[in-house]
C-alpha positions in Angstrom: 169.9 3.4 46.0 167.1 2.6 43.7 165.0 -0.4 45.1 164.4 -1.8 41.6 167.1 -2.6 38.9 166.8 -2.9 35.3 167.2 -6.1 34.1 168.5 -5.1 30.7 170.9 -2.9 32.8 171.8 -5.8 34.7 172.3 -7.9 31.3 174.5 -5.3 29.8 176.3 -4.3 33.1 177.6 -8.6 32.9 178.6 -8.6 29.6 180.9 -5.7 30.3 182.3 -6.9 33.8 182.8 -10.6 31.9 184.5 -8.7 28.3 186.6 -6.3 30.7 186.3 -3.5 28.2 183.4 -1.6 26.8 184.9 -1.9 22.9 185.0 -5.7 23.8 181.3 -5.2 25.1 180.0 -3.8 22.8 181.3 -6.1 19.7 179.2 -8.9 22.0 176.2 -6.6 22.3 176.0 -4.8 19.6 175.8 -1.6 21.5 178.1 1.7 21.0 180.7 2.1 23.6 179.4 5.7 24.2 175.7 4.2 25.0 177.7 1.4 27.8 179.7 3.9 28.9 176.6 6.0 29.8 174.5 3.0 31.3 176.9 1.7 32.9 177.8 5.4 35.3 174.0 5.3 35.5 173.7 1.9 36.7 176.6 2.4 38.9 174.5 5.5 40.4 171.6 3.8 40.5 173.1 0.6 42.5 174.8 3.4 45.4 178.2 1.2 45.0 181.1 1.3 42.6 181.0 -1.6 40.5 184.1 -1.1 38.2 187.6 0.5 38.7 188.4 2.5 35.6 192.1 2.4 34.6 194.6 1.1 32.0 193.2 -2.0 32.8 189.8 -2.0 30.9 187.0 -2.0 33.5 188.0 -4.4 36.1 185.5 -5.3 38.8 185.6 -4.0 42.6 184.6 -6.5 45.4 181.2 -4.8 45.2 181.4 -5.8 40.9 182.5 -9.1 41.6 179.4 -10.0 44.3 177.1 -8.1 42.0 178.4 -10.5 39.2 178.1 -13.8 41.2 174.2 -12.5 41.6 173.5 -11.8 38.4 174.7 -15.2 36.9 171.6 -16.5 39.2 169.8 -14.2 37.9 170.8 -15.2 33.6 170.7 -19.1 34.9 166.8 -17.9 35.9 166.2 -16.2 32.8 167.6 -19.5 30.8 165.0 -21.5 32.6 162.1 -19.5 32.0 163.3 -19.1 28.4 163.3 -22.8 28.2 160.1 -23.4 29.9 158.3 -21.3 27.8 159.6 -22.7 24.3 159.2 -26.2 25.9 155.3 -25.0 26.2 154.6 -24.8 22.6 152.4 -27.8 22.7 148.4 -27.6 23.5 147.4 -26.1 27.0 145.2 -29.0 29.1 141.8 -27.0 29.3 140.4 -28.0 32.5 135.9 -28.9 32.2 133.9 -29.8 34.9 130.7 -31.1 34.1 127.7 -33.9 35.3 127.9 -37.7 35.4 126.3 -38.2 32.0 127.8 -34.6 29.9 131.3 -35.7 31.3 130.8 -39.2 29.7 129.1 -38.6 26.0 132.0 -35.6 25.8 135.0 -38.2 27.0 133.3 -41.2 24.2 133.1 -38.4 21.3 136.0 -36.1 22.2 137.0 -36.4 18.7 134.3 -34.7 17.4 134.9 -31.4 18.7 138.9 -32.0 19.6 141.7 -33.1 17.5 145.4 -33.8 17.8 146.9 -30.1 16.5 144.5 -28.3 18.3 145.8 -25.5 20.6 143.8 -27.1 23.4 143.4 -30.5 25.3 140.5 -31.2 26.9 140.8 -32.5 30.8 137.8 -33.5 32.4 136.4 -33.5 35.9 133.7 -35.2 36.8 131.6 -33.5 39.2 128.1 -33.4 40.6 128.2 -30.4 42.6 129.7 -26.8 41.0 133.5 -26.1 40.7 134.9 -23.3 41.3 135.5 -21.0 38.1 137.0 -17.7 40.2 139.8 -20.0 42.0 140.8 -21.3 38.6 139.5 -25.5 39.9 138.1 -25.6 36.2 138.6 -23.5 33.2 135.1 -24.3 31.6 131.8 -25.6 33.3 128.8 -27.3 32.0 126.1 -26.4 34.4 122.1 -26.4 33.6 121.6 -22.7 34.7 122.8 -19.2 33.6 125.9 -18.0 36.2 124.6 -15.4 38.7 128.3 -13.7 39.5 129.7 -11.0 37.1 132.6 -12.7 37.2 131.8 -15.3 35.0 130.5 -15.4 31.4 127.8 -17.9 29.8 126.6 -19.3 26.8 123.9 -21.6 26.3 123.9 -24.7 24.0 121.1 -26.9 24.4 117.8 -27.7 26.4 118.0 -31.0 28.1 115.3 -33.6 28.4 115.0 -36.4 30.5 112.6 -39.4 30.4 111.8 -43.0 32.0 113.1 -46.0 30.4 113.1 -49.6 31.5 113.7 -53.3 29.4 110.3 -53.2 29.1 107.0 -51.8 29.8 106.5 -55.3 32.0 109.2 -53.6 34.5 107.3 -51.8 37.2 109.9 -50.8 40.2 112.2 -48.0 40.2 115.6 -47.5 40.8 116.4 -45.0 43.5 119.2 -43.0 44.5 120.8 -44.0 47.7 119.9 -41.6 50.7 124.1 -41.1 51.2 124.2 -40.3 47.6 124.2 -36.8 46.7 121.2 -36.2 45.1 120.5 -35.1 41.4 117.3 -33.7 40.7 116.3 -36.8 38.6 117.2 -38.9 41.5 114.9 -36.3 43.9 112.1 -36.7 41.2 112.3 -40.3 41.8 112.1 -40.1 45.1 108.7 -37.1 45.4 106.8 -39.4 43.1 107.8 -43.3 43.1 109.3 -43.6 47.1 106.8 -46.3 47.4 107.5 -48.4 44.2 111.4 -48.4 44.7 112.4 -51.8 44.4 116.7 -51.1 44.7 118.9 -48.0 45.4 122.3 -46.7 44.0 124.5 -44.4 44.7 125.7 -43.6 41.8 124.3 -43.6 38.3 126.1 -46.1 35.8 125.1 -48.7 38.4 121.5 -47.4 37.6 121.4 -47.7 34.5 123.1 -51.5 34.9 120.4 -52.5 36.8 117.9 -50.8 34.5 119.3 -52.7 31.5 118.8 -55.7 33.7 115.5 -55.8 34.2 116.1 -54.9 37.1 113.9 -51.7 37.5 112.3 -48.0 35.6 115.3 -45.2 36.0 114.8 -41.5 35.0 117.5 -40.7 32.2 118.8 -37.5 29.8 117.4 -38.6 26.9 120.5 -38.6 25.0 121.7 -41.2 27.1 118.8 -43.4 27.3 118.2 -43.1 23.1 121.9 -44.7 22.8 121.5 -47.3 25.3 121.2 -50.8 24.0 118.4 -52.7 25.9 116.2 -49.6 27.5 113.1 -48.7 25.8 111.3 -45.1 26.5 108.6 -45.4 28.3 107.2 -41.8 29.1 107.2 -38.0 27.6 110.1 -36.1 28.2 109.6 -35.0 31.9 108.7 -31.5 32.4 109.8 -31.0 35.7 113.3 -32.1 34.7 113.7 -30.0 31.4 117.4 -27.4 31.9 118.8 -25.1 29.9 122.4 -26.8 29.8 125.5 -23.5 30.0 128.7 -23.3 29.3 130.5 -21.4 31.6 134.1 -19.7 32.1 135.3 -17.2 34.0 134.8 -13.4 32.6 138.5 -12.8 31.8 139.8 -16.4 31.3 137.6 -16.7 27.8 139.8 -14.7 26.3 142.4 -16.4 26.9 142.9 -18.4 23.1 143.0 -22.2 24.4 139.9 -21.5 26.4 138.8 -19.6 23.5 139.0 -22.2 21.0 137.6 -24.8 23.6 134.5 -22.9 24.5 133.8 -22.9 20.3 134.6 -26.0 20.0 132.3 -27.1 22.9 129.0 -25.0 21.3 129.0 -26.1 18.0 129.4 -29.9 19.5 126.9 -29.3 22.7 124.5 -27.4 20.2 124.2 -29.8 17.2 122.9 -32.5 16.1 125.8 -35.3 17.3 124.0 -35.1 20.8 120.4 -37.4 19.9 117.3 -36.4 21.9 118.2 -32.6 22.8 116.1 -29.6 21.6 118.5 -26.7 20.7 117.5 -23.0 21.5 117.6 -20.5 19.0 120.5 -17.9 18.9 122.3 -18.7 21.9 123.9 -15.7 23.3 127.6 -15.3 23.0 129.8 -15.0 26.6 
Protein backbone atom coordinates (compact mmCIF):
# COMPACT_ATOMS: atom_id res chain seq x y z
CA UNK A 1 0.00 0.00 0.00
CA UNK A 2 1.05 3.37 -0.95
CA UNK A 3 1.71 5.65 2.19
CA UNK A 4 0.31 8.75 0.54
CA UNK A 5 -3.20 9.04 -1.14
CA UNK A 6 -4.38 11.50 -3.58
CA UNK A 7 -6.68 13.75 -2.42
CA UNK A 8 -8.47 14.25 -5.73
CA UNK A 9 -8.56 10.43 -5.76
CA UNK A 10 -10.04 10.43 -2.48
CA UNK A 11 -12.59 13.27 -3.78
CA UNK A 12 -13.60 11.30 -6.71
CA UNK A 13 -13.47 7.78 -4.99
CA UNK A 14 -16.59 9.61 -2.47
CA UNK A 15 -18.63 10.84 -4.95
CA UNK A 16 -18.77 7.39 -6.55
CA UNK A 17 -19.28 5.33 -3.19
CA UNK A 18 -22.14 8.15 -2.29
CA UNK A 19 -23.85 8.08 -6.34
CA UNK A 20 -23.51 4.13 -6.26
CA UNK A 21 -22.75 4.05 -9.93
CA UNK A 22 -20.02 5.47 -12.03
CA UNK A 23 -22.68 6.97 -14.88
CA UNK A 24 -24.38 8.61 -11.71
CA UNK A 25 -20.66 9.79 -10.78
CA UNK A 26 -19.79 11.01 -13.33
CA UNK A 27 -23.07 13.33 -14.24
CA UNK A 28 -21.90 14.90 -10.50
CA UNK A 29 -18.31 15.26 -11.61
CA UNK A 30 -18.18 15.83 -14.86
CA UNK A 31 -15.82 13.00 -15.52
CA UNK A 32 -16.23 10.06 -18.19
CA UNK A 33 -17.19 6.77 -16.69
CA UNK A 34 -14.12 5.16 -18.50
CA UNK A 35 -11.69 7.81 -16.62
CA UNK A 36 -13.68 6.64 -12.84
CA UNK A 37 -13.57 3.40 -13.81
CA UNK A 38 -9.80 3.55 -14.32
CA UNK A 39 -9.08 5.67 -11.08
CA UNK A 40 -11.07 4.07 -9.18
CA UNK A 41 -9.10 0.12 -9.79
CA UNK A 42 -6.07 2.35 -9.33
CA UNK A 43 -7.09 3.73 -6.18
CA UNK A 44 -8.39 0.50 -5.12
CA UNK A 45 -4.63 -0.82 -5.80
CA UNK A 46 -3.08 1.83 -4.42
CA UNK A 47 -5.15 1.59 -0.98
CA UNK A 48 -4.18 -2.65 -0.72
CA UNK A 49 -8.06 -3.10 0.13
CA UNK A 50 -11.20 -3.63 -1.89
CA UNK A 51 -13.23 -0.74 -1.56
CA UNK A 52 -16.31 -1.61 -3.88
CA UNK A 53 -18.15 -4.91 -4.79
CA UNK A 54 -18.87 -4.70 -8.50
CA UNK A 55 -22.26 -6.34 -9.40
CA UNK A 56 -25.80 -5.61 -10.72
CA UNK A 57 -25.90 -3.43 -7.93
CA UNK A 58 -23.82 -0.36 -9.15
CA UNK A 59 -20.69 -0.12 -7.01
CA UNK A 60 -21.78 -0.85 -3.54
CA UNK A 61 -19.24 -0.34 -0.74
CA UNK A 62 -17.41 -3.23 1.23
CA UNK A 63 -16.82 -2.74 5.04
CA UNK A 64 -13.33 -1.61 4.08
CA UNK A 65 -15.52 1.20 1.42
CA UNK A 66 -17.78 2.08 4.02
CA UNK A 67 -14.74 2.95 6.93
CA UNK A 68 -12.83 4.50 4.12
CA UNK A 69 -16.05 6.69 3.47
CA UNK A 70 -16.67 7.68 7.19
CA UNK A 71 -12.74 9.00 6.93
CA UNK A 72 -12.97 10.85 4.05
CA UNK A 73 -16.08 12.88 5.10
CA UNK A 74 -13.51 14.27 7.90
CA UNK A 75 -11.45 14.70 5.53
CA UNK A 76 -14.18 17.03 2.91
CA UNK A 77 -15.57 18.61 6.47
CA UNK A 78 -11.50 19.74 6.70
CA UNK A 79 -11.32 20.85 3.30
CA UNK A 80 -14.71 23.02 3.83
CA UNK A 81 -13.04 24.70 6.68
CA UNK A 82 -9.92 25.64 5.19
CA UNK A 83 -11.92 26.69 2.08
CA UNK A 84 -13.87 28.94 4.38
CA UNK A 85 -10.96 30.24 6.25
CA UNK A 86 -9.25 31.33 3.44
CA UNK A 87 -12.19 33.30 1.61
CA UNK A 88 -12.97 34.64 5.19
CA UNK A 89 -9.28 36.12 4.88
CA UNK A 90 -9.83 38.35 2.11
CA UNK A 91 -9.51 41.38 4.25
CA UNK A 92 -5.93 43.19 5.04
CA UNK A 93 -3.11 41.00 6.76
CA UNK A 94 -2.11 42.81 10.47
CA UNK A 95 1.66 43.55 9.54
CA UNK A 96 3.41 43.19 12.60
CA UNK A 97 6.50 46.54 13.34
CA UNK A 98 8.58 46.78 16.13
CA UNK A 99 10.21 49.90 16.54
CA UNK A 100 11.73 52.61 19.56
CA UNK A 101 9.73 54.64 22.03
CA UNK A 102 9.51 57.79 19.98
CA UNK A 103 9.32 56.00 15.90
CA UNK A 104 6.53 53.79 17.44
CA UNK A 105 4.64 56.91 18.59
CA UNK A 106 5.02 59.71 15.57
CA UNK A 107 4.08 56.30 13.18
CA UNK A 108 0.84 55.42 15.61
CA UNK A 109 -0.23 59.69 15.55
CA UNK A 110 0.28 59.82 11.62
CA UNK A 111 -0.65 56.22 10.49
CA UNK A 112 -2.83 57.73 8.06
CA UNK A 113 -0.30 59.15 6.21
CA UNK A 114 1.31 56.17 4.88
CA UNK A 115 -1.89 53.58 5.72
CA UNK A 116 -5.38 53.70 4.66
CA UNK A 117 -8.57 51.81 5.05
CA UNK A 118 -8.40 49.45 1.60
CA UNK A 119 -5.02 48.90 1.90
CA UNK A 120 -3.82 45.20 1.72
CA UNK A 121 -2.06 45.69 5.01
CA UNK A 122 -2.72 46.94 8.66
CA UNK A 123 -0.17 48.07 10.57
CA UNK A 124 0.33 46.47 14.30
CA UNK A 125 2.76 48.00 16.36
CA UNK A 126 5.20 46.87 19.06
CA UNK A 127 6.82 48.95 21.08
CA UNK A 128 10.15 47.90 21.97
CA UNK A 129 13.47 49.21 23.15
CA UNK A 130 15.55 46.22 22.63
CA UNK A 131 15.53 44.15 19.03
CA UNK A 132 12.77 41.68 18.10
CA UNK A 133 13.23 38.88 16.62
CA UNK A 134 12.68 38.99 12.57
CA UNK A 135 13.85 35.01 11.89
CA UNK A 136 11.20 33.68 14.53
CA UNK A 137 8.57 35.69 12.81
CA UNK A 138 8.03 38.17 16.65
CA UNK A 139 7.76 41.09 14.01
CA UNK A 140 7.28 41.33 10.37
CA UNK A 141 9.20 44.78 9.94
CA UNK A 142 11.78 46.49 12.25
CA UNK A 143 12.85 49.99 12.61
CA UNK A 144 16.31 49.77 14.01
CA UNK A 145 19.24 52.60 13.69
CA UNK A 146 21.82 50.18 12.20
CA UNK A 147 22.19 48.07 8.99
CA UNK A 148 21.17 44.05 9.88
CA UNK A 149 24.39 41.91 10.13
CA UNK A 150 22.58 38.32 9.35
CA UNK A 151 21.88 37.25 5.70
CA UNK A 152 18.78 36.48 6.66
CA UNK A 153 17.42 39.63 6.79
CA UNK A 154 17.11 42.48 4.27
CA UNK A 155 17.52 46.47 4.85
CA UNK A 156 16.64 49.65 3.63
CA UNK A 157 17.58 52.88 5.02
CA UNK A 158 15.27 55.90 5.29
CA UNK A 159 16.57 58.67 7.24
CA UNK A 160 19.48 59.92 9.48
CA UNK A 161 18.32 60.77 12.88
CA UNK A 162 19.33 63.74 15.10
CA UNK A 163 18.94 64.34 18.52
CA UNK A 164 19.30 67.56 20.57
CA UNK A 165 18.77 69.17 24.16
CA UNK A 166 15.69 71.03 24.79
CA UNK A 167 14.33 72.48 27.98
CA UNK A 168 11.27 75.43 28.81
CA UNK A 169 13.97 77.55 28.82
CA UNK A 170 17.54 78.32 28.66
CA UNK A 171 17.03 79.42 32.62
CA UNK A 172 16.54 75.40 33.19
CA UNK A 173 19.89 74.03 34.18
CA UNK A 174 19.40 70.25 35.56
CA UNK A 175 18.86 67.28 33.56
CA UNK A 176 16.64 64.57 33.50
CA UNK A 177 18.18 61.22 33.80
CA UNK A 178 17.30 57.74 33.02
CA UNK A 179 16.66 55.58 35.98
CA UNK A 180 19.61 53.06 36.72
CA UNK A 181 16.67 50.01 36.43
CA UNK A 182 15.66 51.47 33.19
CA UNK A 183 17.07 50.00 30.19
CA UNK A 184 19.21 52.36 28.84
CA UNK A 185 18.98 54.18 25.35
CA UNK A 186 21.97 55.67 24.14
CA UNK A 187 20.55 59.25 24.73
CA UNK A 188 19.81 58.24 28.21
CA UNK A 189 23.76 56.76 28.47
CA UNK A 190 24.84 60.27 26.89
CA UNK A 191 23.16 61.92 29.68
CA UNK A 192 24.56 60.00 32.06
CA UNK A 193 28.84 60.14 30.59
CA UNK A 194 28.41 63.86 30.46
CA UNK A 195 25.69 65.55 32.99
CA UNK A 196 25.75 62.59 36.10
CA UNK A 197 26.59 65.52 38.25
CA UNK A 198 23.86 68.01 37.15
CA UNK A 199 20.98 65.43 37.26
CA UNK A 200 18.38 66.99 39.25
CA UNK A 201 15.42 63.82 38.64
CA UNK A 202 15.33 60.33 36.99
CA UNK A 203 12.83 58.37 34.81
CA UNK A 204 12.41 55.28 33.71
CA UNK A 205 10.79 55.76 30.93
CA UNK A 206 10.76 58.55 28.43
CA UNK A 207 7.15 60.29 28.04
CA UNK A 208 7.59 60.91 31.75
CA UNK A 209 10.88 62.78 30.59
CA UNK A 210 9.66 64.73 28.48
CA UNK A 211 6.65 65.68 31.11
CA UNK A 212 8.95 66.84 33.41
CA UNK A 213 10.96 68.68 30.74
CA UNK A 214 7.88 70.50 29.62
CA UNK A 215 7.55 71.32 33.34
CA UNK A 216 10.31 73.07 33.90
CA UNK A 217 11.32 70.64 35.55
CA UNK A 218 14.79 69.89 33.82
CA UNK A 219 17.24 69.75 30.13
CA UNK A 220 16.28 66.18 28.36
CA UNK A 221 18.18 64.89 25.28
CA UNK A 222 15.43 64.31 22.38
CA UNK A 223 15.08 63.09 18.38
CA UNK A 224 14.65 66.22 17.06
CA UNK A 225 11.52 65.40 15.35
CA UNK A 226 10.04 64.94 18.59
CA UNK A 227 11.32 67.84 20.42
CA UNK A 228 10.48 70.37 17.09
CA UNK A 229 6.68 69.28 17.68
CA UNK A 230 6.58 69.67 21.30
CA UNK A 231 4.62 72.59 22.62
CA UNK A 232 6.60 74.19 25.50
CA UNK A 233 10.49 72.85 24.83
CA UNK A 234 12.79 75.20 23.22
CA UNK A 235 16.19 73.73 21.49
CA UNK A 236 18.82 74.53 23.24
CA UNK A 237 21.98 72.84 21.55
CA UNK A 238 23.35 71.53 17.86
CA UNK A 239 22.20 68.37 16.93
CA UNK A 240 24.42 65.95 18.97
CA UNK A 241 27.01 64.26 17.09
CA UNK A 242 27.56 61.39 19.21
CA UNK A 243 23.83 60.53 18.87
CA UNK A 244 23.41 60.94 15.02
CA UNK A 245 21.90 56.99 13.48
CA UNK A 246 21.12 55.93 10.32
CA UNK A 247 17.46 54.74 11.11
CA UNK A 248 16.62 50.90 8.84
CA UNK A 249 13.98 49.30 8.01
CA UNK A 250 14.23 45.81 8.30
CA UNK A 251 12.34 42.47 7.34
CA UNK A 252 13.33 39.21 7.02
CA UNK A 253 15.07 38.09 3.51
CA UNK A 254 12.16 35.95 2.27
CA UNK A 255 9.19 37.55 4.15
CA UNK A 256 9.53 40.99 1.94
CA UNK A 257 8.21 39.45 -0.71
CA UNK A 258 5.56 38.53 0.67
CA UNK A 259 2.82 41.51 -0.91
CA UNK A 260 1.33 42.85 2.56
CA UNK A 261 4.87 43.25 3.82
CA UNK A 262 5.66 44.42 0.47
CA UNK A 263 3.31 47.10 0.35
CA UNK A 264 4.12 47.98 4.09
CA UNK A 265 7.85 48.28 3.71
CA UNK A 266 6.90 51.05 0.56
CA UNK A 267 4.66 52.55 2.36
CA UNK A 268 6.96 52.91 5.46
CA UNK A 269 10.08 54.60 3.13
CA UNK A 270 8.34 57.03 1.35
CA UNK A 271 6.66 58.15 4.91
CA UNK A 272 10.12 57.51 7.09
CA UNK A 273 12.13 59.24 4.14
CA UNK A 274 10.07 62.48 3.47
CA UNK A 275 9.44 65.42 4.59
CA UNK A 276 6.19 64.63 7.14
CA UNK A 277 8.96 63.66 9.73
CA UNK A 278 10.42 67.61 10.77
CA UNK A 279 14.02 67.78 11.84
CA UNK A 280 15.49 64.54 9.94
CA UNK A 281 18.26 64.73 7.24
CA UNK A 282 17.44 62.17 4.55
CA UNK A 283 20.30 60.15 2.72
CA UNK A 284 20.58 60.08 -0.82
CA UNK A 285 19.51 56.92 -2.76
CA UNK A 286 18.76 54.63 -0.17
CA UNK A 287 19.39 51.14 -1.18
CA UNK A 288 16.50 48.86 -1.93
CA UNK A 289 16.20 45.43 0.45
Amino acid sequence: MERNLSWEDLRLFAMVARAGSLSAAARATGASVATLSRRMKVFETATGRRLFLHGAQGYALTADGRALLERTARMEAAATDIATWRTGNDGPVRVRISAGTWTAQMLAEQVTQFWKPGDPWVPEFVHCNVEMDIARREIDIGIRNRRPEHAWLAGRRTAIVTYAVYAQSEAVTGWIGPTHDAALVRSGRWVLDHHAADIITTSNEPHLSLALAQAGVGRVVLPIFVGERTAGLMRLSEPIAELQSEEWLVAHHDARHDPPIRSALDALAVFLGGSARQGIAHPDAPPEP
